[in-house]
PDB file with SEQRES, HELIX, SHEET and CRYST1 records, atoms N, CA, C and O in Angstrom:
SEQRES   1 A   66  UNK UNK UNK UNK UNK UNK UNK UNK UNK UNK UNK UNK UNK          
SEQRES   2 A   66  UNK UNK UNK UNK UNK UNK UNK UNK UNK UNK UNK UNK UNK          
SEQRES   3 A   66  UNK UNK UNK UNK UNK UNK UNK UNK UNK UNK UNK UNK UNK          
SEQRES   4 A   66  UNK UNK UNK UNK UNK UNK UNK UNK UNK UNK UNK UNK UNK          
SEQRES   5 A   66  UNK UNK UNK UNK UNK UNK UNK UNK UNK UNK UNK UNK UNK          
SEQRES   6 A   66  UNK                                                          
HELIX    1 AA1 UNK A   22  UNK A   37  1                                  16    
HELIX    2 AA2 UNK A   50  UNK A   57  1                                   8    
CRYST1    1.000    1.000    1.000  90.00  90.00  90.00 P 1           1          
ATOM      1  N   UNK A   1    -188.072 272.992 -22.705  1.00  0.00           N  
ATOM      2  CA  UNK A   1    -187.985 271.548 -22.725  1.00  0.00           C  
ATOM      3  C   UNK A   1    -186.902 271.055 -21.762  1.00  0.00           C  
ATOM      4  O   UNK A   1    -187.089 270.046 -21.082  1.00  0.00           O  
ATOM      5  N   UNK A   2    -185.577 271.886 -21.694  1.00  0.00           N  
ATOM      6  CA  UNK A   2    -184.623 271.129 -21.372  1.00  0.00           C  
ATOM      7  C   UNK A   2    -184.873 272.282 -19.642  1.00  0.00           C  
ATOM      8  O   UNK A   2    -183.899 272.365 -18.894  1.00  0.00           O  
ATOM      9  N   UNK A   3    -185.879 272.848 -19.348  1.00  0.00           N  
ATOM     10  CA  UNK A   3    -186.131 273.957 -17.928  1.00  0.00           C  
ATOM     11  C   UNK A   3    -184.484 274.325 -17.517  1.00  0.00           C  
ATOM     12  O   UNK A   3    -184.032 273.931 -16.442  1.00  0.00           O  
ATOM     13  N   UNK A   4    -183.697 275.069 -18.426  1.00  0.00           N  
ATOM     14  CA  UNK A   4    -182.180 275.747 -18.028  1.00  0.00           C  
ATOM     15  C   UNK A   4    -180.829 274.810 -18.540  1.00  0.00           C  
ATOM     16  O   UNK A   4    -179.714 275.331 -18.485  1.00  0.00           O  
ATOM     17  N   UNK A   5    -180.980 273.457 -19.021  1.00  0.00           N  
ATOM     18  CA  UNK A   5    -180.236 273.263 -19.888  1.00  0.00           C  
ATOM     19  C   UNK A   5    -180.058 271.536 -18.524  1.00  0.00           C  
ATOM     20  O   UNK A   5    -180.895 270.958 -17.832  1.00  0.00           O  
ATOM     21  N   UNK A   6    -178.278 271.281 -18.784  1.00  0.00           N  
ATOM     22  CA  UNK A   6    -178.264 269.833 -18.247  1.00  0.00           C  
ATOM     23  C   UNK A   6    -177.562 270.111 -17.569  1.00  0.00           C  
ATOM     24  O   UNK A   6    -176.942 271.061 -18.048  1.00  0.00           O  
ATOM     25  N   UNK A   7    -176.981 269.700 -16.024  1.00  0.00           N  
ATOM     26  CA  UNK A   7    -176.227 269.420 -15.274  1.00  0.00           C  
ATOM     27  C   UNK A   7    -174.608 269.261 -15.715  1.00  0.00           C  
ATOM     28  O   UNK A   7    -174.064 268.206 -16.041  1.00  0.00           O  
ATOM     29  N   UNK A   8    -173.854 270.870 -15.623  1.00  0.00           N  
ATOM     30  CA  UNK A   8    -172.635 270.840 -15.944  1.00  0.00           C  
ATOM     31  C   UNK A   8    -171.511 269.997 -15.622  1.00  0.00           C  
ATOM     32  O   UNK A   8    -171.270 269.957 -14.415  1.00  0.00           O  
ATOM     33  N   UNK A   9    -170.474 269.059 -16.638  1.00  0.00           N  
ATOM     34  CA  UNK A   9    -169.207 268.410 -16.553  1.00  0.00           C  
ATOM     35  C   UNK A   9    -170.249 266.534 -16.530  1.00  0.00           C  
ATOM     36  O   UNK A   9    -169.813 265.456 -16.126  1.00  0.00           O  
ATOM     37  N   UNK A  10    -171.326 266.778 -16.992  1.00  0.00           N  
ATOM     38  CA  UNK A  10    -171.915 265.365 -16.965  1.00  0.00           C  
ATOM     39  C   UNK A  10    -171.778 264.909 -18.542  1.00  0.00           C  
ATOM     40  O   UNK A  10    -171.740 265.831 -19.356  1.00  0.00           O  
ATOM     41  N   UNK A  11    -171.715 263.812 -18.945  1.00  0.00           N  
ATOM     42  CA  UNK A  11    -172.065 263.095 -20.404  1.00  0.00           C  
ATOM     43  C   UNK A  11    -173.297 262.920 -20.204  1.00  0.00           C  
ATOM     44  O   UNK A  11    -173.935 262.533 -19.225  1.00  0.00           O  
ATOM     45  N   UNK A  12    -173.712 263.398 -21.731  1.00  0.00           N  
ATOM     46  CA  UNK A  12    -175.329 262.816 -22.003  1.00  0.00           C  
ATOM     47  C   UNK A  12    -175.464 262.477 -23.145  1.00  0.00           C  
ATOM     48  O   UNK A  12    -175.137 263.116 -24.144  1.00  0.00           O  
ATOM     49  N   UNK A  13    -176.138 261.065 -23.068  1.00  0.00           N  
ATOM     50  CA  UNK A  13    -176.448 260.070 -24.038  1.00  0.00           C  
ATOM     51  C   UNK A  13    -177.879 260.518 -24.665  1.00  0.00           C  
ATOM     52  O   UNK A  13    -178.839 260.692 -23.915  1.00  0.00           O  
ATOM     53  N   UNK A  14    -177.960 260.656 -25.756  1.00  0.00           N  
ATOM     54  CA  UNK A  14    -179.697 260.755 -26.839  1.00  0.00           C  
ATOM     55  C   UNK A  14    -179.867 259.576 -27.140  1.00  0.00           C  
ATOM     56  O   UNK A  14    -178.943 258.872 -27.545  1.00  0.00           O  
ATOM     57  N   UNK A  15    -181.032 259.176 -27.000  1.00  0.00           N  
ATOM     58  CA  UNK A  15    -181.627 258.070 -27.997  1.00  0.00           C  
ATOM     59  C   UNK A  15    -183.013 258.249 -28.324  1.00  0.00           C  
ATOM     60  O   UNK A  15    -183.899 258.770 -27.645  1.00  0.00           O  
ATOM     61  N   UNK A  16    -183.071 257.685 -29.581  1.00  0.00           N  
ATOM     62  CA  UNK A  16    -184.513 257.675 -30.365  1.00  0.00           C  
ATOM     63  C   UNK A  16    -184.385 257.002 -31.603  1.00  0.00           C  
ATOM     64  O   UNK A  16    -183.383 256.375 -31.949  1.00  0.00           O  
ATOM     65  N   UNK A  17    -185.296 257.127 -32.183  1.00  0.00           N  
ATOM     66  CA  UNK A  17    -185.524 256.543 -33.617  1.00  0.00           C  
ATOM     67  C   UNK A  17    -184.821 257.012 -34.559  1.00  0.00           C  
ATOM     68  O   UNK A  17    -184.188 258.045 -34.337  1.00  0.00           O  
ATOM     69  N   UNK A  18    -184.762 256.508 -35.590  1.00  0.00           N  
ATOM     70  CA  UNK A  18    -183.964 257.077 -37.062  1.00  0.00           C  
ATOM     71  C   UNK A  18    -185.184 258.548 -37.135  1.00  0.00           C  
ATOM     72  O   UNK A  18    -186.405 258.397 -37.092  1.00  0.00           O  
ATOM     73  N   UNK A  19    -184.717 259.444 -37.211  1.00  0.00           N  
ATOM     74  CA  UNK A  19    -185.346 261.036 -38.074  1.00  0.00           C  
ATOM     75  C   UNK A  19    -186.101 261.209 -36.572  1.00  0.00           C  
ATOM     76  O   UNK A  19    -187.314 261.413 -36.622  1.00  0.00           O  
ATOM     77  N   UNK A  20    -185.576 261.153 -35.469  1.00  0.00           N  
ATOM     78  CA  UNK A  20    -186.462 261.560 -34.092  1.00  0.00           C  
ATOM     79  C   UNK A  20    -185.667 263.304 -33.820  1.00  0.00           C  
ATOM     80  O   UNK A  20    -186.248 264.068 -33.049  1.00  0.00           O  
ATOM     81  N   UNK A  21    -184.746 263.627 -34.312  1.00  0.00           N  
ATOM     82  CA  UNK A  21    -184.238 264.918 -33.914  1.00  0.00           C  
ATOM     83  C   UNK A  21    -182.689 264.728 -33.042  1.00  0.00           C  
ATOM     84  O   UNK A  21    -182.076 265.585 -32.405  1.00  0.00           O  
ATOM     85  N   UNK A  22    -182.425 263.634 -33.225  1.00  0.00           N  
ATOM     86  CA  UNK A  22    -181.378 263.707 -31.946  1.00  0.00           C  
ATOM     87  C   UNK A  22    -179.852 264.086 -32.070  1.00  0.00           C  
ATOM     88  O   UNK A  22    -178.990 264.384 -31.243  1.00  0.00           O  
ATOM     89  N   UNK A  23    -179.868 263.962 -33.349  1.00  0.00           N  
ATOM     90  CA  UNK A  23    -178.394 265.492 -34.208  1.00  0.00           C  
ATOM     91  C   UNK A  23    -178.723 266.687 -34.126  1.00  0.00           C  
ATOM     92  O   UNK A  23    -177.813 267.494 -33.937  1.00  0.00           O  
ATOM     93  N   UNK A  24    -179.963 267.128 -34.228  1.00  0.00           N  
ATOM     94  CA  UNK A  24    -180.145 267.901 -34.557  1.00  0.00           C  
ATOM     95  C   UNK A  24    -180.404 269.285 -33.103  1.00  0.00           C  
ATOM     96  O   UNK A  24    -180.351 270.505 -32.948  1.00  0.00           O  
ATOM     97  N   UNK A  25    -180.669 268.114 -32.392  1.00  0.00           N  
ATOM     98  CA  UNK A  25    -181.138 268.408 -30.958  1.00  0.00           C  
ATOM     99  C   UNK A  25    -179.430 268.737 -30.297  1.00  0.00           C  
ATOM    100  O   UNK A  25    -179.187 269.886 -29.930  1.00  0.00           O  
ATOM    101  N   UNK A  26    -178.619 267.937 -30.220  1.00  0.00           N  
ATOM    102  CA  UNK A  26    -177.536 267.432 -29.837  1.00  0.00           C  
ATOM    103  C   UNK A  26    -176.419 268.802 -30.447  1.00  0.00           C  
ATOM    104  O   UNK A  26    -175.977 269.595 -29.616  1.00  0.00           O  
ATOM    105  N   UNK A  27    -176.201 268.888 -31.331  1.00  0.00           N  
ATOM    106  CA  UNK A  27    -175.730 270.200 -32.079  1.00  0.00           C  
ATOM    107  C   UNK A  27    -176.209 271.216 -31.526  1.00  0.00           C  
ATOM    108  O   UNK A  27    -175.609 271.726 -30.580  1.00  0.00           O  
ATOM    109  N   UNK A  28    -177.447 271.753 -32.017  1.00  0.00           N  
ATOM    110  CA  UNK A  28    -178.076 273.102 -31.226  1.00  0.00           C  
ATOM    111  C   UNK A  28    -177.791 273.091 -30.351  1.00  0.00           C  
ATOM    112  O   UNK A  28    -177.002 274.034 -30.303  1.00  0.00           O  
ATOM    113  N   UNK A  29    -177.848 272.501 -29.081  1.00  0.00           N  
ATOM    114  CA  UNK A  29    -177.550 272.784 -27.540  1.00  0.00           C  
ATOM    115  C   UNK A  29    -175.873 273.249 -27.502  1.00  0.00           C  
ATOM    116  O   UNK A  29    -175.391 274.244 -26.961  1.00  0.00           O  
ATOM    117  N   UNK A  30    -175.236 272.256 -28.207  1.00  0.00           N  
ATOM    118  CA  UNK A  30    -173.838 272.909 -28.387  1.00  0.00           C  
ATOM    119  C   UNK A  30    -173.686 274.112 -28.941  1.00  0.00           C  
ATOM    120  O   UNK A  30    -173.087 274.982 -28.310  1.00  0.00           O  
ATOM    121  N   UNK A  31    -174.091 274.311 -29.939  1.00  0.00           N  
ATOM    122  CA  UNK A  31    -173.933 275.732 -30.794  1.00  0.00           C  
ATOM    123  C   UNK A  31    -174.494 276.714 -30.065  1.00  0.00           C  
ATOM    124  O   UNK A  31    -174.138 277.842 -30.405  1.00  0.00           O  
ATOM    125  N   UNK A  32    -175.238 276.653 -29.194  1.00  0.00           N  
ATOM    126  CA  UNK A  32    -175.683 277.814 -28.548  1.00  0.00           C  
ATOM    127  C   UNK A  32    -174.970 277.701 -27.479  1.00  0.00           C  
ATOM    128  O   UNK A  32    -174.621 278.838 -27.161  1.00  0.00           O  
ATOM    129  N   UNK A  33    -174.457 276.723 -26.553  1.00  0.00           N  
ATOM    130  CA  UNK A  33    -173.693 277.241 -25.568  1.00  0.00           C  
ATOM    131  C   UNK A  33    -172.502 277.699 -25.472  1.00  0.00           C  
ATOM    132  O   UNK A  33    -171.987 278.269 -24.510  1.00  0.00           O  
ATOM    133  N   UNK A  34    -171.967 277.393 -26.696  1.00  0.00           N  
ATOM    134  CA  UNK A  34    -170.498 277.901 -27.328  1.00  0.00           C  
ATOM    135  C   UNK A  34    -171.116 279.260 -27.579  1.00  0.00           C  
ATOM    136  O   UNK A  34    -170.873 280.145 -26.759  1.00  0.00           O  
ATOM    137  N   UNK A  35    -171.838 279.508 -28.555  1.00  0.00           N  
ATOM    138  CA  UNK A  35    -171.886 280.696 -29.182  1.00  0.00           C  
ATOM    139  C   UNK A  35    -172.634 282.060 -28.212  1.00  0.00           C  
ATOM    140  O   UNK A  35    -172.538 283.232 -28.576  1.00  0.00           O  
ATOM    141  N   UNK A  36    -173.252 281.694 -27.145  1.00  0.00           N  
ATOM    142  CA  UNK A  36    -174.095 282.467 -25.524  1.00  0.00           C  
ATOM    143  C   UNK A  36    -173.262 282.591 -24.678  1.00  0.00           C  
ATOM    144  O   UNK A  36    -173.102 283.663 -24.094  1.00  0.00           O  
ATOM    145  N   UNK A  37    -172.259 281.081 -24.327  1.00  0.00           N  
ATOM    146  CA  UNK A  37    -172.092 281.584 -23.119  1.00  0.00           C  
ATOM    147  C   UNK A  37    -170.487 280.721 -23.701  1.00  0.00           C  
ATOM    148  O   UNK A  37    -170.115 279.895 -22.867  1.00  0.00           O  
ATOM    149  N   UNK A  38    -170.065 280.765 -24.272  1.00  0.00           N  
ATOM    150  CA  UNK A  38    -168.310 280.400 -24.589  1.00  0.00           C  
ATOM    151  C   UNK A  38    -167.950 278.669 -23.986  1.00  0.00           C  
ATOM    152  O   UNK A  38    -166.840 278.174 -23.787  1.00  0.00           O  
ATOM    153  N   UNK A  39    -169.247 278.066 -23.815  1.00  0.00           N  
ATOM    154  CA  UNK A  39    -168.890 276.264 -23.009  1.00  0.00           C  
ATOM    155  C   UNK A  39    -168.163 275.910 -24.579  1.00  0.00           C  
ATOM    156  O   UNK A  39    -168.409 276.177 -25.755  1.00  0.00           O  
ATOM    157  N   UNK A  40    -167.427 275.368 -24.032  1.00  0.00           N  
ATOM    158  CA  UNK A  40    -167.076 273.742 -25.009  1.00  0.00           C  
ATOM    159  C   UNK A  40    -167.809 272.455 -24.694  1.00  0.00           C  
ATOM    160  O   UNK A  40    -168.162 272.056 -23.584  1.00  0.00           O  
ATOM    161  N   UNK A  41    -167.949 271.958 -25.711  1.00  0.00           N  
ATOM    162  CA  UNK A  41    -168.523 270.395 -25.771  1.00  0.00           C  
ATOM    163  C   UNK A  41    -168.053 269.334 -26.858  1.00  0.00           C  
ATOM    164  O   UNK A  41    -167.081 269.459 -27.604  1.00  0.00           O  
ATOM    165  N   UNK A  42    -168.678 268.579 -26.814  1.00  0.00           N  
ATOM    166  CA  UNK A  42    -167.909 267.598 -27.808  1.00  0.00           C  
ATOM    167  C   UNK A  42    -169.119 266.765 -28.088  1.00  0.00           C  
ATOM    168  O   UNK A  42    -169.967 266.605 -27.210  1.00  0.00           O  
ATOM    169  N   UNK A  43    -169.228 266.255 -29.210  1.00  0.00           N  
ATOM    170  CA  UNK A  43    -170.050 265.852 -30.086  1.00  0.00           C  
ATOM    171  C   UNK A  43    -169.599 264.129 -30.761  1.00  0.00           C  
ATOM    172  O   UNK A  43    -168.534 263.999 -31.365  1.00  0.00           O  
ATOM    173  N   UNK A  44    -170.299 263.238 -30.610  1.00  0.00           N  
ATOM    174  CA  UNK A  44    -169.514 261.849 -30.903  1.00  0.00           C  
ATOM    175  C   UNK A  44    -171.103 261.303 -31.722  1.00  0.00           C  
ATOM    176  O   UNK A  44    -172.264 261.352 -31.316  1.00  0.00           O  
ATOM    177  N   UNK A  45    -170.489 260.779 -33.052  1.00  0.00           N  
ATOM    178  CA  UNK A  45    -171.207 260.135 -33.563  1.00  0.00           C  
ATOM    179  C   UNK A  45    -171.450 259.134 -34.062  1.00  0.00           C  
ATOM    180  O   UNK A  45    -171.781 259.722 -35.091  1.00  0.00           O  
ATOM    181  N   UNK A  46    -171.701 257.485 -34.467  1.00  0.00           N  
ATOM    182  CA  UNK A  46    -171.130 256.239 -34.679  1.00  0.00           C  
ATOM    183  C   UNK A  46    -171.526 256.077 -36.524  1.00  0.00           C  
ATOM    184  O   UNK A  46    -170.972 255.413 -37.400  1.00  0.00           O  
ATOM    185  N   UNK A  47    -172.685 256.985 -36.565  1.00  0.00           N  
ATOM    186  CA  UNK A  47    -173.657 256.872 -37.914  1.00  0.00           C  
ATOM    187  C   UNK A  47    -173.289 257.668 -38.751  1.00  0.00           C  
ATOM    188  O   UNK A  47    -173.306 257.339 -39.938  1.00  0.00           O  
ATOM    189  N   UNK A  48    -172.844 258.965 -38.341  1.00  0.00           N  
ATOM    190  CA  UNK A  48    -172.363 259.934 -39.654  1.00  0.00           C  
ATOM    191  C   UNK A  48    -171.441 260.558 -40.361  1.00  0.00           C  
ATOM    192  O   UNK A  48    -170.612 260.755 -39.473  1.00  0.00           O  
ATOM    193  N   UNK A  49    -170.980 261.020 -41.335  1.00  0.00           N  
ATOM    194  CA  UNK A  49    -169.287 261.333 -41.669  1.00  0.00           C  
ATOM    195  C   UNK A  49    -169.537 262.827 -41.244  1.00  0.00           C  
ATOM    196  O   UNK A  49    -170.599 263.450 -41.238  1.00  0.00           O  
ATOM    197  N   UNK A  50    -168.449 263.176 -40.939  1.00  0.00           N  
ATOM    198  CA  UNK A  50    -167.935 264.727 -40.740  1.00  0.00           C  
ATOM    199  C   UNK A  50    -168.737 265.680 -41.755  1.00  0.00           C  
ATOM    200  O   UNK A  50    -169.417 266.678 -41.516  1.00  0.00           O  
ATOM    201  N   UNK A  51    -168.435 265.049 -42.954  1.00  0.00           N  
ATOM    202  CA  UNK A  51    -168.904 266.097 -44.468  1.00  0.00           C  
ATOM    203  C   UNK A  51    -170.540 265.870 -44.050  1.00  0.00           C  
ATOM    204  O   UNK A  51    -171.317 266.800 -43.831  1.00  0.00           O  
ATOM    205  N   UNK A  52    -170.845 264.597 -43.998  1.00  0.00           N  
ATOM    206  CA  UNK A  52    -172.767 264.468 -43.904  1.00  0.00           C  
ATOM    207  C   UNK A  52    -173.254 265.539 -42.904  1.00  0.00           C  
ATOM    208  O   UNK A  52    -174.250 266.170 -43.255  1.00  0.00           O  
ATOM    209  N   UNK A  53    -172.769 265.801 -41.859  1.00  0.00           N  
ATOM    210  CA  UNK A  53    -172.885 266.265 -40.209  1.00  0.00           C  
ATOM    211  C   UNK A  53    -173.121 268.050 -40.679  1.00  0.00           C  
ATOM    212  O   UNK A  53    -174.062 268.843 -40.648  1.00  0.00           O  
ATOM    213  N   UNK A  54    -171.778 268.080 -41.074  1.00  0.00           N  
ATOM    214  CA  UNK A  54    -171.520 270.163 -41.529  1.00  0.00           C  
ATOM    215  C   UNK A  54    -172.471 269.735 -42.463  1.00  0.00           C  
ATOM    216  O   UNK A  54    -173.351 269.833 -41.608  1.00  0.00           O  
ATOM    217  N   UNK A  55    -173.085 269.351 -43.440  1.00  0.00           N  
ATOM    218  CA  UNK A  55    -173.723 270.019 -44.472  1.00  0.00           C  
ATOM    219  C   UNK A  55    -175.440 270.011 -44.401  1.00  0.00           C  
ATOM    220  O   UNK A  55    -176.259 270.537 -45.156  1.00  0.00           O  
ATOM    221  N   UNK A  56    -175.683 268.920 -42.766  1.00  0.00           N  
ATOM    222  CA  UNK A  56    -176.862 268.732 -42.554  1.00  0.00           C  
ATOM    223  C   UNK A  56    -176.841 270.065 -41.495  1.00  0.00           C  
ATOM    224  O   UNK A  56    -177.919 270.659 -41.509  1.00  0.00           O  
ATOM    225  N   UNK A  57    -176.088 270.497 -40.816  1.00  0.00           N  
ATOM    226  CA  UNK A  57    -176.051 271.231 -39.716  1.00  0.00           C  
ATOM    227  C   UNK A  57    -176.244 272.806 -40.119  1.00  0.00           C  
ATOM    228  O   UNK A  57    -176.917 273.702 -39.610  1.00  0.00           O  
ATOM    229  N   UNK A  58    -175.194 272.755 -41.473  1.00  0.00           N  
ATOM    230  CA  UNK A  58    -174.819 273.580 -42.670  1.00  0.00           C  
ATOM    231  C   UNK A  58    -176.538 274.529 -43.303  1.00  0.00           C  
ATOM    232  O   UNK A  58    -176.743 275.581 -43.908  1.00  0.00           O  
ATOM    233  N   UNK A  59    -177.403 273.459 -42.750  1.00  0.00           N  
ATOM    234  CA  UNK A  59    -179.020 274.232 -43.486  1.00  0.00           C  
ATOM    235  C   UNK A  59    -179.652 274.765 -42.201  1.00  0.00           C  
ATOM    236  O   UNK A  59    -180.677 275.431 -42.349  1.00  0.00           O  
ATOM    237  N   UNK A  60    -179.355 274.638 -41.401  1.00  0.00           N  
ATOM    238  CA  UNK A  60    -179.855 275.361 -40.412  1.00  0.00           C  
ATOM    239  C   UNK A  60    -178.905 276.922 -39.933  1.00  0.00           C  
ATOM    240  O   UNK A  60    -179.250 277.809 -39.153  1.00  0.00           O  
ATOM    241  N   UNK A  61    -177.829 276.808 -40.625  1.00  0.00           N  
ATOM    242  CA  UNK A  61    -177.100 277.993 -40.532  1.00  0.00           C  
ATOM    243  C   UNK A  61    -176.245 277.745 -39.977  1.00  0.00           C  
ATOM    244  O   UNK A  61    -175.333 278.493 -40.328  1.00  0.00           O  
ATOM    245  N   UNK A  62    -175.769 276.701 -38.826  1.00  0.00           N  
ATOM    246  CA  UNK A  62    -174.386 276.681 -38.159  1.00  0.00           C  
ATOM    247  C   UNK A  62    -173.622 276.257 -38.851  1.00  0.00           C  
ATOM    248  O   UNK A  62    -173.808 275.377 -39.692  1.00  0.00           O  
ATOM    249  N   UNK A  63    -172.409 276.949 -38.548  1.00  0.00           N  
ATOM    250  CA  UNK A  63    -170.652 276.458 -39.225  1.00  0.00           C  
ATOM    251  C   UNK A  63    -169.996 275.340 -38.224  1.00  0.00           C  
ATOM    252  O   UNK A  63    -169.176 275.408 -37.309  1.00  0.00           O  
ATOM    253  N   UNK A  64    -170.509 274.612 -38.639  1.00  0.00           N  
ATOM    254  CA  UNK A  64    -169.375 273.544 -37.382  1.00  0.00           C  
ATOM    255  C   UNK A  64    -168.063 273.598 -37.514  1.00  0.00           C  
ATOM    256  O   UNK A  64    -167.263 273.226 -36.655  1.00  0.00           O  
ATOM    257  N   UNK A  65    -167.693 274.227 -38.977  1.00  0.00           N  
ATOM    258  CA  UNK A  65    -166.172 274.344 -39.096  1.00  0.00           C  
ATOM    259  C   UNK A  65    -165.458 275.517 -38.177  1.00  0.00           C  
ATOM    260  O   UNK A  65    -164.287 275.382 -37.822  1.00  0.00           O  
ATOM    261  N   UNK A  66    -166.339 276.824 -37.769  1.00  0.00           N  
ATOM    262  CA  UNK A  66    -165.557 277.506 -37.632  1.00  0.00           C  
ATOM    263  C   UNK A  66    -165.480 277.207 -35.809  1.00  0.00           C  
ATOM    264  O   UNK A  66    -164.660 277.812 -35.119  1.00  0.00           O  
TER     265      UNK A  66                                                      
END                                                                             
């Protein structure tokens, strides 16, 4: 989907509908590039608390805490 991922040191904005994937989308890409290849990223959200975020993220298996 994403053909090798996004153009490194850029911000990228998601948008879609309420329940379109775009936490969910937005996380994974992080968690795997931290956890593959050691990137940092950063994650900004206006809609959800910290606790809502880890415990939705939390069922798919990632630790956002650690």
């Amino acid at each position: 989907m994403l053909n090798g991922g996004l153009p490194k040191g850029r911000t990228i904005l998601l948008l879609g509908g309420p329940g379109s994937g775009k936490t969910t989308l937005g996380v994974q890409f992080l968690m795997k590039g931290f956890q593959e290849h050691g990137e940092k990223g950063v994650f900004l959200s206006f809609d959800e608390t910290k606790e809502h975020l880890f415990n939705e993220m939390g069922s798919f298996g990632w630790d956002l805490a650690a």
